[in-house]
Residue, then its C-alpha position, 0 to 999 in steps of 0.5 A: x204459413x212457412x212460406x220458406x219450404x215452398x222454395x225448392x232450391x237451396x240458393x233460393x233460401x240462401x238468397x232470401x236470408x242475405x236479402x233480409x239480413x240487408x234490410x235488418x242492416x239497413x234498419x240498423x235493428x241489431x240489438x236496437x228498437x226499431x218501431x213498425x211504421x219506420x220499417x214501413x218507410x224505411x223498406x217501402x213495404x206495408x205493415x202487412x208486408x212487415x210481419x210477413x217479413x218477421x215470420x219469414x225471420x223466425x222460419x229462416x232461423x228455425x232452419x239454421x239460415x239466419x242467427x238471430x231473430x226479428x222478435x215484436x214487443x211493445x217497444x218496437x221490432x229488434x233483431x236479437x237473441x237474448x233471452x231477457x227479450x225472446x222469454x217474454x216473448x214466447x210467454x206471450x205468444x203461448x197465451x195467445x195460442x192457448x187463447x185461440x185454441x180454447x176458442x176453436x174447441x168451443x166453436x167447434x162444440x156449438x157449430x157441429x153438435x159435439x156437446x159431448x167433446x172433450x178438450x183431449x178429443x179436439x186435441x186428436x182431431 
């Protein structure tokens, strides 16, 4: 969920992305692997708190607030924009988005009865 639309002002939006570019300085991860359960204690946040911080990171940069993104890999967290990194990255997560896509179209065949439905027909919905 984008939780960042919800904010109404434009200071509102400001003011969250300054206070996340702190906690990523506080964390030092610019261009440096910083492992979840440091940020954990280092934030006083929980693991589920963490992600959502991540996932507001990407939403702050998709509208032009924040300059780099917070990207997750087997090494830790790391605030960056190279490509090298951002590319295996997004490889991944359209694996997993096709993956629980495939898995709602067969869901949804079995539980309403739609064992004529095509992929391109659930698509539409």
């Amino acid at each position: 969920m984008n939780r960042i639309m919800k904010l109404e002002k434009e200071q509102d939006i400001k003011d969250l992305a300054n206070n996340y570019l702190y906690l990523i300085n506080v964390a030092e991860m610019d261009e440096r692997y910083v492992e979840s359960k440091y940020l954990e204690l280092l934030w006083s946040k929980s693991g589920r708190k963490v992600r959502h911080v991540v996932e507001d990171v990407l939403h702050l940069y998709l509208a032009g607030y924040l300059p780099k993104l917070i990207v997750g890999t087997r090494y830790g967290y790391i605030y960056t924009n190279n490509p090298e990194i951002i590319g295996p990255f997004l490889e991944k997560k359209e694996r997993h988005w096709k993956s629980e896509c495939i898995n709602c179209y067969y869901l949804q065949k079995r539980f309403r009865n739609k064992n004529n439905m095509t992929l391109k027909d659930y698509l539409e919905v």
